[in-house]
N, C-alpha and C positions, 0 to 999 in steps of 0.2 A: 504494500500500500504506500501511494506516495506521502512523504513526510507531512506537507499539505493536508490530505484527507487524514494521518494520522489525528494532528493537531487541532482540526476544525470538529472533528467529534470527540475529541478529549474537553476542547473549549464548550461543553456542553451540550453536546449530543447526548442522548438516552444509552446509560451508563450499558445495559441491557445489551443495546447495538455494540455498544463495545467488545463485547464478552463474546458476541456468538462469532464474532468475525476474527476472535483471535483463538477458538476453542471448534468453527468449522475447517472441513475438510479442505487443502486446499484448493484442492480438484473443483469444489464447491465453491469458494471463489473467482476460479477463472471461468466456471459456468456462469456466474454470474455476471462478468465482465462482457464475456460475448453476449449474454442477452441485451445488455446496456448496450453494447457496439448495435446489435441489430436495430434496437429501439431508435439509438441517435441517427442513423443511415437513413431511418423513414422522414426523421423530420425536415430536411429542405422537401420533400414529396408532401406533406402535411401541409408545410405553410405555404408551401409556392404552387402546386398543381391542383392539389385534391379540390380545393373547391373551384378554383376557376372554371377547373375542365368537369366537374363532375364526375367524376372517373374515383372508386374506390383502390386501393391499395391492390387489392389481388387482379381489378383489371388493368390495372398501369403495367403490374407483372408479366400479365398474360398481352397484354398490348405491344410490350417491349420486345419478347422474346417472338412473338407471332412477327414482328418487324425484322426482328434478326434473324430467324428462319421461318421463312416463306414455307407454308404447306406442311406446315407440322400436324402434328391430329393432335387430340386432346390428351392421351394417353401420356404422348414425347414431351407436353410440357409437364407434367404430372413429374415426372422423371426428372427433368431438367431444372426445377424449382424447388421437387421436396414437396409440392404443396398436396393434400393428399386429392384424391380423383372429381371427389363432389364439391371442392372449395374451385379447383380448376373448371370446372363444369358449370358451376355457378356463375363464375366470371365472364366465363365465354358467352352462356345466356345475355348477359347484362349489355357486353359491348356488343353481341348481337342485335338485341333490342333495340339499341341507341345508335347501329348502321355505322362501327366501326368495324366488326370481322363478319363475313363470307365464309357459311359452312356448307359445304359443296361435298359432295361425295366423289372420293377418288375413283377415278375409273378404271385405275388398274388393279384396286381390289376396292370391290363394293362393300364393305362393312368398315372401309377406314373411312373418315370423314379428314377432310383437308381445311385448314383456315387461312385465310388470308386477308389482309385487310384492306377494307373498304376504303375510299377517297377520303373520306372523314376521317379514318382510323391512320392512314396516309398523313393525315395531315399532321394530329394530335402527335403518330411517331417522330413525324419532322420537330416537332418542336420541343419533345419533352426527351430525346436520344441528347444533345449539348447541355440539358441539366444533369441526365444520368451521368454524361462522363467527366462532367468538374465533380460532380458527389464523388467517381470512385479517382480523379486524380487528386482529389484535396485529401481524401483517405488516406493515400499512397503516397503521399508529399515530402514525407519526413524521414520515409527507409530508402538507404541506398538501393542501389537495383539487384544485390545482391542478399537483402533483405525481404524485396518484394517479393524474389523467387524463391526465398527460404519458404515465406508465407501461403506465397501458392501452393507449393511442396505439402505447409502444415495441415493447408486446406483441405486439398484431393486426399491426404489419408485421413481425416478426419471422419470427411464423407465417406472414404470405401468403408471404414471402422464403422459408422452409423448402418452402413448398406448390407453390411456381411448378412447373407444365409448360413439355414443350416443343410444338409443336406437332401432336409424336405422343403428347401426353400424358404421355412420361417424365418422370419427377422432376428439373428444374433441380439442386436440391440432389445428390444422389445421383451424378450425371453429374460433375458439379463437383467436387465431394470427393473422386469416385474415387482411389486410390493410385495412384501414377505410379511405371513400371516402374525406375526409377532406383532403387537400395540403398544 
C-alpha cells in the first residue's frame, strides 16, 4: 500500500479498515486492486459517452468489438469479453433496437448469425474508437514498453488460469472457488 493510503487511513479512517487490510490475504488485495482498475477504466465511458450516446456499458462493449471485427456472431464476443452469453445477447438486442448492428444470418452456415454495424453504429464506432484509445494509452503511459509486454504477458495467463477446463470441460476456476460448506 502506498505510504499515502497508509497514512490517510491511519489519519482517521475506520480503525476496523485498518485491521482487515493488514490481516487479509494478499492475493485479496490485489483482487481488489484490479476491480478498482476495472471500475476507474469505465469512468471516462460514464462521464463522456454513456449519456450523450445513450448507449449502456455492455453495448459500447459489444459496439467496439463488432467494429473491430466485422461479422463476428454472438457467441465470439461472448468469448472475447468474458461477458457471459445472455448479458452479450442482451446488448446486441439493445443496439439492434436502436439501428446500430445488423443480425443477418451467415450463409455459409445457417444457424451462425453474423453482426455488423449499421450507418449509425458506423458512426457512434467512429467517434467513440479515439476515446477508447487515449483510455488504454493514458493507462499504459507510465510503463516502459518492456513493462507493457510484461503486463500483456501477466494478462493472457491470467485469463488462460481463469479459462482452464477440466477434462469434462468444466471451469477449473469455478470448481475451485466454489464456497465451502463451513460458516
Amino acid at each position: 500500500m502506498a505510504d499515502t493510503d497508509q497514512e490517510s487511513l491511519e489519519d482517521g479512517a475506520d480503525s476496523g479498515a485498518l485491521e482487515a487490510m493488514e490481516t487479509s490475504s494478499p492475493h485479496a488485495e490485489i483482487l481488489h486492486r484490479l476491480l478498482k482498475l476495472s471500475n476507474r477504466l469505465m469512468t471516462p465511458f460514464s462521464v463522456n459517452l454513456e449519456h450523450q450516446y445513450k448507449i449502456s456499458i455492455n453495448e459500447f462493449r459489444m459496439l467496439m468489438l463488432i467494429g473491430r471485427y466485422p461479422h463476428s456472431a454472438s457467441h465470439e464476443l461472448a468469448e472475447r469479453t468474458g461477458v457471459n452469453s445472455m448479458s452479450v445477447s442482451r446488448a446486441v438486442s439493445a443496439l439492434e433496437k436502436h439501428g446500430r448492428v445488423n443480425v443477418e444470418r451467415d450463409e455459409t452456415n445457417r444457424r451462425r448469425k453474423r453482426l455488423t454495424l449499421t450507418e449509425e453504429g458506423e458512426r457512434l464506432y467512429t467517434i467513440m474508437r479515439p476515446q477508447t484509445e487515449r483510455v488504454a494509452d493514458y493507462l499504459l503511459s507510465d510503463l516502459k514498453p518492456h513493462e507493457v509486454a510484461m503486463f500483456d504477458h501477466i494478462l493472457s495467463t491470467l485469463i488462460t488460469t481463469l479459462e482452464a477446463t477440466d477434462a469434462q470441460g468444466q471451469s477449473l476456476f469455478l470448481e475451485r472457488t466454489r464456497p465451502t460448506d463451513e460458516a
